[in-house]
Backbone as CSV, one residue per row, in Angstrom:
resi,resn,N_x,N_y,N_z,CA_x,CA_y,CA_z,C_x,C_y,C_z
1,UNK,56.119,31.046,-25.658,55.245,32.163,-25.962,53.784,31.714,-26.014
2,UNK,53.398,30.578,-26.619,52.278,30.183,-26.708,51.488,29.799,-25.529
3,UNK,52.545,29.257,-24.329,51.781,28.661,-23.200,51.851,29.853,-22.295
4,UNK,52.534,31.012,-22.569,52.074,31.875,-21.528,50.856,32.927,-21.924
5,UNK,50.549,33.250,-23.382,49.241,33.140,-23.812,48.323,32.861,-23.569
6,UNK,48.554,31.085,-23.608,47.230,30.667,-22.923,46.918,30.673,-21.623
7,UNK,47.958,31.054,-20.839,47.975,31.290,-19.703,47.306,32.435,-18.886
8,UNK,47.257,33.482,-19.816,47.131,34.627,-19.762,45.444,34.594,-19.981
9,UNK,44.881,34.304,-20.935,43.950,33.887,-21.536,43.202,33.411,-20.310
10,UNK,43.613,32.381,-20.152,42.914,31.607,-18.901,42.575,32.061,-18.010
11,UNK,43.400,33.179,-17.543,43.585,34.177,-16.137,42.911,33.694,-14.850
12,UNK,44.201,32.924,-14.721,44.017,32.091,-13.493,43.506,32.911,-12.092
13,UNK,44.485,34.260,-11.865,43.835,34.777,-11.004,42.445,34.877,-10.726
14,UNK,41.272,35.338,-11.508,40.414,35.406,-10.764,39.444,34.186,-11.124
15,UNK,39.742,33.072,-11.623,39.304,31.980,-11.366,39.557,31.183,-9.774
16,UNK,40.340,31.791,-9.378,41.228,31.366,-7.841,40.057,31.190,-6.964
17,UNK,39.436,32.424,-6.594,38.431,31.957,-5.609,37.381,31.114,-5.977
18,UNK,37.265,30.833,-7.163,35.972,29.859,-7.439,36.495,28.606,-7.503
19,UNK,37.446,28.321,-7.706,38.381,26.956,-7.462,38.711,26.614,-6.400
20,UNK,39.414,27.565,-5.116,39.420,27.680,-4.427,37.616,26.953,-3.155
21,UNK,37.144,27.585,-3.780,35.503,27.381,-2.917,35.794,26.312,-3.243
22,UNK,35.422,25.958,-4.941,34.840,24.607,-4.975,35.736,23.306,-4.494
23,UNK,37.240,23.330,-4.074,37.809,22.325,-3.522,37.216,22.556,-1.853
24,UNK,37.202,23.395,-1.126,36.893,23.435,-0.108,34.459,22.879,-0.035
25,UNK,34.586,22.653,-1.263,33.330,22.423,-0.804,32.699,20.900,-1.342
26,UNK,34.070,20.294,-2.033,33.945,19.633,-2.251,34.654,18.314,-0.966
27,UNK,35.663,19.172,-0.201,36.047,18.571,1.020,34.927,18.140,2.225
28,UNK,34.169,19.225,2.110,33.160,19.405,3.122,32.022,17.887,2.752
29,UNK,31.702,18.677,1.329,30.779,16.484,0.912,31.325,15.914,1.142
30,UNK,32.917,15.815,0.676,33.370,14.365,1.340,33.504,14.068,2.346
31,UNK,33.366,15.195,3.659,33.463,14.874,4.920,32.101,14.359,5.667
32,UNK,31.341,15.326,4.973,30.031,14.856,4.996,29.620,13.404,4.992
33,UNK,29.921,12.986,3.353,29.552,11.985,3.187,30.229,10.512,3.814
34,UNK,31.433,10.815,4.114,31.725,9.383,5.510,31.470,9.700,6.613
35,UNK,30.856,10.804,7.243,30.201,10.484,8.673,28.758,9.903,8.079
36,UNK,28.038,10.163,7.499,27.058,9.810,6.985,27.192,8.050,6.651
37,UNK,28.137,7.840,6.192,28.502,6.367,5.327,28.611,5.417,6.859
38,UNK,29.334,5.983,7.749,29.579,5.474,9.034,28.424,5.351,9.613
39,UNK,27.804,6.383,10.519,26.447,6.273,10.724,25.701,4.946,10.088
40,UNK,25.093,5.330,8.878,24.478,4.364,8.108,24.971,2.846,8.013
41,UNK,26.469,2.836,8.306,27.124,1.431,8.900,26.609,1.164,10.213
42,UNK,26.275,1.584,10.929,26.261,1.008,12.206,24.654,1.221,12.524
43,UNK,23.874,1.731,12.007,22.567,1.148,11.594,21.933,0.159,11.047
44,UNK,22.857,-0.097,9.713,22.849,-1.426,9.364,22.892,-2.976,10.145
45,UNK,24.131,-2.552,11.019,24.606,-3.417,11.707,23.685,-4.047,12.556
46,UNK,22.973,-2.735,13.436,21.607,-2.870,14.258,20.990,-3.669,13.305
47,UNK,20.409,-3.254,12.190,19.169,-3.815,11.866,19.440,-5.495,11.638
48,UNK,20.587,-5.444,11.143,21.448,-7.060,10.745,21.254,-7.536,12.192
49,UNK,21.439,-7.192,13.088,21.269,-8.399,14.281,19.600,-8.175,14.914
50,UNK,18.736,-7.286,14.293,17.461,-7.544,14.746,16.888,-8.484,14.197
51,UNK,17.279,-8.995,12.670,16.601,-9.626,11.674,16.940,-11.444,12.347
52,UNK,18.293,-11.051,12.316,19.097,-12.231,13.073,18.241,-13.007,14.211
53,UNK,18.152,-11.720,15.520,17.570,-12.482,16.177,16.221,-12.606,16.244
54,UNK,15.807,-11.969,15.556,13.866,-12.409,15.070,14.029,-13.930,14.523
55,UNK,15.161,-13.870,13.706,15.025,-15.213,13.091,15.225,-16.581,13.931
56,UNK,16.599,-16.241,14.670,16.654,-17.133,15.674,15.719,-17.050,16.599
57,UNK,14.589,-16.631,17.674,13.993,-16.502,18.207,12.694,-17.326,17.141
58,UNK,12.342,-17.312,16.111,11.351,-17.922,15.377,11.608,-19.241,15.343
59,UNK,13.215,-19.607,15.339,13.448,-21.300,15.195,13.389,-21.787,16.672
60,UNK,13.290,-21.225,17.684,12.829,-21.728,18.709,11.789,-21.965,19.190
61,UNK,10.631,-21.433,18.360,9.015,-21.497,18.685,8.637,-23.220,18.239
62,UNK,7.717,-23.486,18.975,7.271,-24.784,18.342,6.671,-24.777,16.966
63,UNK,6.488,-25.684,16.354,6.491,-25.277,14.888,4.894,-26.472,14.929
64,UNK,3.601,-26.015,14.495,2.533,-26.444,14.621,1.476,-26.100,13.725
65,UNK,0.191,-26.245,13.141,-0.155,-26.444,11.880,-0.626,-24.387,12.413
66,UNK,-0.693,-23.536,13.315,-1.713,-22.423,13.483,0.294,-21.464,13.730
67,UNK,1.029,-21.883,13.952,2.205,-21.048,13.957,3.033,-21.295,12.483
68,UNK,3.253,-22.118,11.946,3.935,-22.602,10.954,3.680,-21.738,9.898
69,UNK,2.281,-20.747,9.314,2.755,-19.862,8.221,3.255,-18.629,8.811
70,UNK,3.266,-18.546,10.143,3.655,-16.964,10.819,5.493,-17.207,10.780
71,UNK,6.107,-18.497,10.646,7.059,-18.678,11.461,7.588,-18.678,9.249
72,UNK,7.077,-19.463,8.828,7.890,-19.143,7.201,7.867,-17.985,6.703
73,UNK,6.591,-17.190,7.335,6.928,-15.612,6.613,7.879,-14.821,7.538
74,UNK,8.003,-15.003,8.870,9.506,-14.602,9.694,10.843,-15.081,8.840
75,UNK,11.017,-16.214,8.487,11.934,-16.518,7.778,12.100,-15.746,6.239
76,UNK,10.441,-15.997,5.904,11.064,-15.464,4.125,11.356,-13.746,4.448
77,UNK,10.864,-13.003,5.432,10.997,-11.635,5.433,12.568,-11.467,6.236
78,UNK,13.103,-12.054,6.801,14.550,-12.450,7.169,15.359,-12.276,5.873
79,UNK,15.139,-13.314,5.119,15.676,-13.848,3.935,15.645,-12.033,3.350
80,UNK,14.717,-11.604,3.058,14.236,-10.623,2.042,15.297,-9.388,2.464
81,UNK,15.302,-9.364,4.073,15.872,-8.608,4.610,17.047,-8.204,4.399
82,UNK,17.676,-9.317,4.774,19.537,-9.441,4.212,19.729,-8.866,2.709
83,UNK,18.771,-9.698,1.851,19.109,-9.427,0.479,19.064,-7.519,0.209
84,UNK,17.702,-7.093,1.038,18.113,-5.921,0.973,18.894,-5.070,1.396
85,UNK,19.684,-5.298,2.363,20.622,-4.438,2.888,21.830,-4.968,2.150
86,UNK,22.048,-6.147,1.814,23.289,-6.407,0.340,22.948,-5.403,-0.351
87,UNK,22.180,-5.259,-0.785,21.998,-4.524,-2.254,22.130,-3.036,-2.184
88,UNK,21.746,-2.492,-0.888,21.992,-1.049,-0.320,23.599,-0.975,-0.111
89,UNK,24.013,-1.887,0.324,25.190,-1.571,1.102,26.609,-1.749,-0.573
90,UNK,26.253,-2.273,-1.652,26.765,-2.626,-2.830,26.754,-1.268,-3.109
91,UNK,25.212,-0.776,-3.482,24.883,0.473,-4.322,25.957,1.708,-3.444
92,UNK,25.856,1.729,-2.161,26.780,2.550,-1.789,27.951,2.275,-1.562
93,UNK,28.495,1.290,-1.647,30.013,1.318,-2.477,30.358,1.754,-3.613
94,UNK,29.127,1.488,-4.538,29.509,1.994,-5.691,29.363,3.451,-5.581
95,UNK,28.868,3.764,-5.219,28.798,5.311,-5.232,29.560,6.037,-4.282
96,UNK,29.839,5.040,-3.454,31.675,5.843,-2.505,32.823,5.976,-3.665
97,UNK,32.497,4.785,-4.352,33.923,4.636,-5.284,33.462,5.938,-6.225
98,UNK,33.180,5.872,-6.846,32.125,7.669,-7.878,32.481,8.537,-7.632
99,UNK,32.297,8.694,-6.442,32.933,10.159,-5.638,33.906,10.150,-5.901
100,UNK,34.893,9.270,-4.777,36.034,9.629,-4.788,36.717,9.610,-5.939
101,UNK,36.635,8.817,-6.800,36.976,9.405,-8.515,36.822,10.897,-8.897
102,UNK,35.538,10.963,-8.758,35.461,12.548,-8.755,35.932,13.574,-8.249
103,UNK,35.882,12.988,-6.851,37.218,14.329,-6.175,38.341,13.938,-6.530
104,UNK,39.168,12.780,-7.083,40.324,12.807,-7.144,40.712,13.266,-8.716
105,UNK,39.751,13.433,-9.617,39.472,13.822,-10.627,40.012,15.299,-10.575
106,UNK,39.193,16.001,-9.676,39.260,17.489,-9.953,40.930,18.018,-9.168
């Protein structure tokens, strides 16, 4: 008696379409958000082998007292580089994992 009360109470029916939407719109972000996640993978990827070969292309230059600070700041901005796309590519794991908690939540 009590749980069909609250049942009643609750009145699921016309909560339906708003539940309804919001799983269907919450499908749609998530669909959203891995073409997006993909994309942004394979941009990465690009930029990871531009840095790469800037870098390698810098260790092949002769190394001389008028090239030598152009050729350590190629390297330290290399260096800087990677570290930042670690740190992008972390933050959005963590926030893939978030989501999907969240949708698997609801």
């Amino acid at each position: 008696q009590i749980a069909a009360t609250s049942w009643s109470k609750f009145d699921l029916d016309s909560r339906r379409g708003t539940l309804e939407k919001t799983s269907l719109d919450c499908k749609k972000y998530r669909d959203d958000s891995q073409a997006a996640r993909k994309r942004l993978g394979e941009i990465t990827k690009l930029f990871k082998r531009s840095v790469k070969h800037l870098e390698t292309t810098s260790t092949g230059l002769p190394r001389n007292a008028s090239t030598s600070p152009t050729l350590q700041s190629i390297e330290n901005l290399a260096k800087e580089c990677r570290s930042t796309v670690k740190s992008y590519q972390e933050e959005i794991d963590n926030l893939t994992r978030r989501c999907k908690h969240s949708d698997s939540s609801f």
